[in-house]
MARBA-3410 file (N, C-alpha, C, O; in Angstrom, 1 decimal):
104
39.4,1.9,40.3,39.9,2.4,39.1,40.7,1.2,38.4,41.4,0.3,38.9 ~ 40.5,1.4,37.3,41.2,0.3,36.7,39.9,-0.9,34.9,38.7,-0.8,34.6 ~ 40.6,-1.5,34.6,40.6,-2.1,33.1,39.9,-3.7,33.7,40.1,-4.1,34.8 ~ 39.1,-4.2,32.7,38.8,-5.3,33.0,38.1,-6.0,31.2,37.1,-5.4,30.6 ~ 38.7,-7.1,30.8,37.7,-7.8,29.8,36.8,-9.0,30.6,37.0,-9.6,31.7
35.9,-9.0,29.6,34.8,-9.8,29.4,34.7,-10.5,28.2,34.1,-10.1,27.2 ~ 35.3,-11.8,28.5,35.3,-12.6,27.5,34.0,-13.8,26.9,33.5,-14.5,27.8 ~ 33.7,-13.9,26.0,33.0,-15.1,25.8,33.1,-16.3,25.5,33.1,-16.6,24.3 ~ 33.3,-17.5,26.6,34.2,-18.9,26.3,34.0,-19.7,25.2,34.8,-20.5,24.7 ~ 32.7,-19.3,24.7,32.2,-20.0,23.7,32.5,-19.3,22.2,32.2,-20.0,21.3
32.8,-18.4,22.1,34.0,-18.2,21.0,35.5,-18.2,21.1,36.3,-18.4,20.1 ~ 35.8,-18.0,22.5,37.3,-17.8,22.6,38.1,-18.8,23.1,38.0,-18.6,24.3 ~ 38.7,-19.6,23.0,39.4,-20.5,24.2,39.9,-20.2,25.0,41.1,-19.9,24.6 ~ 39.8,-19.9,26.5,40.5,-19.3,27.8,41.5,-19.7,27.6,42.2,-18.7,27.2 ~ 42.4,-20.9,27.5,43.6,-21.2,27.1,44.3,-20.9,26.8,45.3,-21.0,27.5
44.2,-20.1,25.6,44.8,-19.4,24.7,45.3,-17.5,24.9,45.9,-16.9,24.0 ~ 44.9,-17.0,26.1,44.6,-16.1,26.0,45.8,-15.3,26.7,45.8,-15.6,28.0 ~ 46.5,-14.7,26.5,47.8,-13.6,26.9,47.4,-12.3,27.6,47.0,-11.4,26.8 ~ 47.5,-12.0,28.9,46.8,-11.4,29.6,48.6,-10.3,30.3,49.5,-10.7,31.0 ~ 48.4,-9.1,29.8,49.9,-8.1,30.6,49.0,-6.9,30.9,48.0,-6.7,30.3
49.5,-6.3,31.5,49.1,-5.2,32.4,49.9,-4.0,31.9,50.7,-3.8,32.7 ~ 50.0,-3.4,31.2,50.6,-2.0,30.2,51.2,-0.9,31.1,52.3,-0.4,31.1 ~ 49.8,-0.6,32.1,50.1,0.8,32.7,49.4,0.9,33.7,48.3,1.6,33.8 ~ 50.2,0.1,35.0,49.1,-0.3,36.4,48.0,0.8,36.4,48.1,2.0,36.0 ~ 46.8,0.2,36.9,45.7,0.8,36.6,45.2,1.5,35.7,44.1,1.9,36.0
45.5,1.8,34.5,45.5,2.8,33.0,45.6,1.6,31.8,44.9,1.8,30.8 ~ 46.3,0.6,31.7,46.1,0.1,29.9,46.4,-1.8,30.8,47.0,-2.1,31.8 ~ 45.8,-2.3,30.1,46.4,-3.9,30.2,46.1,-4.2,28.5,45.5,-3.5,27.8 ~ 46.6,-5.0,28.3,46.6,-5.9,26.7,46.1,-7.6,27.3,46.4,-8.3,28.2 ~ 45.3,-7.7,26.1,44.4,-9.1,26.3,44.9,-9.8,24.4,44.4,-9.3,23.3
45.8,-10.9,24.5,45.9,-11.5,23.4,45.1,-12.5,23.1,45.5,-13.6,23.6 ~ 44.1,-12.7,22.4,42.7,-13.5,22.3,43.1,-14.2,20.6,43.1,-13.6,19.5 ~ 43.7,-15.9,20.9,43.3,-16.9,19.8,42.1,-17.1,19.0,41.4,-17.8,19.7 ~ 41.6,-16.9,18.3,40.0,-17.8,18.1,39.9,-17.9,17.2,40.7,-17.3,16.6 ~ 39.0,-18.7,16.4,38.3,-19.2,15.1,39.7,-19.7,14.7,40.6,-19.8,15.6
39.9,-20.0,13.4,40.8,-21.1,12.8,42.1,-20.5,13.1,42.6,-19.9,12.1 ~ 42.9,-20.4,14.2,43.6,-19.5,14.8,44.1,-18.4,14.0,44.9,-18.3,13.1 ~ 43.3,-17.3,15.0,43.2,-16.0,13.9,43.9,-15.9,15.8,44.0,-16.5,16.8 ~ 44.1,-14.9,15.3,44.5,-13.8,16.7,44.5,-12.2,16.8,45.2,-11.5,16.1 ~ 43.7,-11.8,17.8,43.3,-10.7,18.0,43.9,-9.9,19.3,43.8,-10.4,20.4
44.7,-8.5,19.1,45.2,-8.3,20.3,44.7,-6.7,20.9,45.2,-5.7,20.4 ~ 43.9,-6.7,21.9,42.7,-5.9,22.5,44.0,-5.2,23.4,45.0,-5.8,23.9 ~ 43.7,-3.8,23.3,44.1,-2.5,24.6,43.0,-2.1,25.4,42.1,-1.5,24.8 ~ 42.8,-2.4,26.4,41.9,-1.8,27.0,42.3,-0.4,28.1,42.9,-0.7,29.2 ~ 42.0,0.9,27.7,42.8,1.8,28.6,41.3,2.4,29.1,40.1,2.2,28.8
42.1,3.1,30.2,41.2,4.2,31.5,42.2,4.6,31.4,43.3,4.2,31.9 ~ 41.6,6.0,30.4,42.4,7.8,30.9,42.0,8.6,31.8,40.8,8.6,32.2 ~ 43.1,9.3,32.2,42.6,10.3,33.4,41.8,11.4,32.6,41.9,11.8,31.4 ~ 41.1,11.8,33.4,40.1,13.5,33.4,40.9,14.4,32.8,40.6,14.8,31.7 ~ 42.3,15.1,33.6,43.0,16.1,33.3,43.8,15.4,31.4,43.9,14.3,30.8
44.1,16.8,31.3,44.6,16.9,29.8,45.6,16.4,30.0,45.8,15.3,29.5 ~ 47.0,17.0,30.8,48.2,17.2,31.3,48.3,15.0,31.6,49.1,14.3,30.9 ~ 47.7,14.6,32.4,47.9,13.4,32.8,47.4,12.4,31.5,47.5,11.2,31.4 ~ 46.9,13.3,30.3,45.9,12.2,29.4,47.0,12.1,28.1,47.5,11.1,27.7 ~ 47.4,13.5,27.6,48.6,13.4,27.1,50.1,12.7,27.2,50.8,12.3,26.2
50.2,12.5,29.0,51.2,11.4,28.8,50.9,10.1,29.0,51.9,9.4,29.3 ~ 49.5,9.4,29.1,49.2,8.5,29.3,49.2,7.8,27.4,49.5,6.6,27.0 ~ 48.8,8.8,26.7,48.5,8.6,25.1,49.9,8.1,24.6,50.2,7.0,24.1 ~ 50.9,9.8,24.9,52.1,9.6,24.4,53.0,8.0,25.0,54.0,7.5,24.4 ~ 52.6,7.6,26.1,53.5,6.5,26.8,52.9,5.3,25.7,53.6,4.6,25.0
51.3,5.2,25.7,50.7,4.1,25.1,51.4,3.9,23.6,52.0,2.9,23.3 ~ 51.2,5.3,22.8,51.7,5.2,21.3,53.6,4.4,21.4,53.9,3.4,20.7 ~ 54.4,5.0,22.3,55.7,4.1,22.3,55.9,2.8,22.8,57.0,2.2,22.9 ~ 54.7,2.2,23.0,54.7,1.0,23.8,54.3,0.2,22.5,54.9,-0.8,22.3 ~ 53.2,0.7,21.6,52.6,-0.1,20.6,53.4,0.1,19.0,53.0,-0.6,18.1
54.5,1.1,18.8,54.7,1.7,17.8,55.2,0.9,17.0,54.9,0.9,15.8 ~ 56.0,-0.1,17.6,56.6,-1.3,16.9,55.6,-3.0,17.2,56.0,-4.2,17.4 ~ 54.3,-2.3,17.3,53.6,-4.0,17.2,53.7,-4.2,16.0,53.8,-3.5,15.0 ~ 53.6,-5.4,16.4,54.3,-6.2,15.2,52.3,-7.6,14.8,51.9,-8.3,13.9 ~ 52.1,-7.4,15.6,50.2,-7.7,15.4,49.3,-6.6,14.3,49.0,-5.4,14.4
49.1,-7.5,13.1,48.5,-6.8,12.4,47.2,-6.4,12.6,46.7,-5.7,11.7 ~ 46.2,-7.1,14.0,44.9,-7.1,14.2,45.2,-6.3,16.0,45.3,-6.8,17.1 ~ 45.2,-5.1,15.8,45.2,-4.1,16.9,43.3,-3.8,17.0,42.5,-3.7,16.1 ~ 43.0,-3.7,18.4,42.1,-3.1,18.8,42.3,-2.2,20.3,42.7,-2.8,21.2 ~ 41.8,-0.9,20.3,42.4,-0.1,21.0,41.0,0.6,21.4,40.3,1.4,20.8
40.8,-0.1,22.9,39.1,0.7,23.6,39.5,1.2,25.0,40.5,1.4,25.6 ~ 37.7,1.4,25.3,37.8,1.7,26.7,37.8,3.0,26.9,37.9,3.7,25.9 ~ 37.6,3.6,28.1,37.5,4.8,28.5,38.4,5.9,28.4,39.3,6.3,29.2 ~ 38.0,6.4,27.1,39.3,7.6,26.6,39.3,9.4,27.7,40.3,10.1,27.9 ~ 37.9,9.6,28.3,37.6,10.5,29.0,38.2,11.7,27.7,39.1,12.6,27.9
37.7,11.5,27.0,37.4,12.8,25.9,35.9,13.3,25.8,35.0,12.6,25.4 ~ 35.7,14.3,26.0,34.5,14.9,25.5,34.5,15.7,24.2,35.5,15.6,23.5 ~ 33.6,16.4,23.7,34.0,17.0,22.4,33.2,18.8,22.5,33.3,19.7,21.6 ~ 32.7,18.8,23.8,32.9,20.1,24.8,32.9,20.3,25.9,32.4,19.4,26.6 ~ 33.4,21.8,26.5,33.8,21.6,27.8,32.6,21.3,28.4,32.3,20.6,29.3
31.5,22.1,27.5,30.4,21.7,28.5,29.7,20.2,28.9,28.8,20.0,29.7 ~ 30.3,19.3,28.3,29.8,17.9,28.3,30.6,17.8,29.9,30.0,17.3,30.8 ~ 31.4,18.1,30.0,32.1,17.7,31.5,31.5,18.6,32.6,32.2,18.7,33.6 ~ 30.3,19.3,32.6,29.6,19.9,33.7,28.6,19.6,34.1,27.6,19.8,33.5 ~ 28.5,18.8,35.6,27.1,18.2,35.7,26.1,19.2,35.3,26.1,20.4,35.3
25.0,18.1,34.9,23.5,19.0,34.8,23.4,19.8,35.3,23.2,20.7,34.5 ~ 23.2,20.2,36.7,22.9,21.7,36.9,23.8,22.7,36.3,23.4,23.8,36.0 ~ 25.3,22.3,36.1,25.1,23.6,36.1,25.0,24.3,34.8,25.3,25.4,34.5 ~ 24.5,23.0,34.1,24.1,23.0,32.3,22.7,24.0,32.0,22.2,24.3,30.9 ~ 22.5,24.3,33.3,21.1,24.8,32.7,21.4,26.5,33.0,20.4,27.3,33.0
22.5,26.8,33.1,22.9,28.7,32.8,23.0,28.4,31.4,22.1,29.0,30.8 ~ 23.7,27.6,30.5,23.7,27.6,29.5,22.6,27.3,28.5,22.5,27.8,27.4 ~ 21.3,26.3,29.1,20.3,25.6,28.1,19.2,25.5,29.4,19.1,25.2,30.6 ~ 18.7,25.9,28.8,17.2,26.0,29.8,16.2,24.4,29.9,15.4,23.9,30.8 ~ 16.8,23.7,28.5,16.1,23.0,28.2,17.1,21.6,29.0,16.9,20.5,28.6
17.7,21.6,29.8,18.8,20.7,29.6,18.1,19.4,30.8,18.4,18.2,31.0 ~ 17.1,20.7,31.6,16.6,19.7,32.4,15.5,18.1,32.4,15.1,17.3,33.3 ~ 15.2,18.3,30.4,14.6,17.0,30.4,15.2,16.8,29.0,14.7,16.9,27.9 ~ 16.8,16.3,29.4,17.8,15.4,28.9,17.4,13.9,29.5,18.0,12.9,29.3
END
């Protein structure tokens, strides 16, 4: 469990790069120099499954970032949102609901 980037050396300079850890195992922040020094500053989070744990993972994240002061925010990674419950039920047991679901 846990956050990881993948950087490309040949646009980015390793050098340059500001690496903190937000929310052991849940958020780190990656501050990336590049091109005519522009600067770009990446969130990479893993939310939990449950609502209860995702809520205060969100709400902690939003007070941590409220006062950045980086006008180039990017904010990824594994939100564990679906957009119904049924997306969160393995395949079988998708198929009381859709007959069809078995040549997904």
């Amino acid at each position: 469990m846990g956050v990881a980037f993948a950087i490309n050396k040949d646009l980015v300079d390793v050098n340059n790069l500001q690496h903190e850890i937000m929310i052991h195992t849940r958020t780190s922040k990656l501050k990336v120099k590049w091109g005519d020094n522009q600067e770009l500053t990446l969130i990479n989070i893993y939310a939990p499954n449950d609502k209860e744990n995702k809520t205060k993972l969100f709400e902690k994240l939003a007070s941590m970032t409220r006062n950045n002061k980086h006008k180039e925010l990017c904010v990824m990674g594994d939100f564990n949102c679906v957009e119904s419950d049924i997306d969160r039920s393995p395949l079988i047991q998708c198929w009381k609901y859709n007959s069809d679901a078995s040549k997904i």
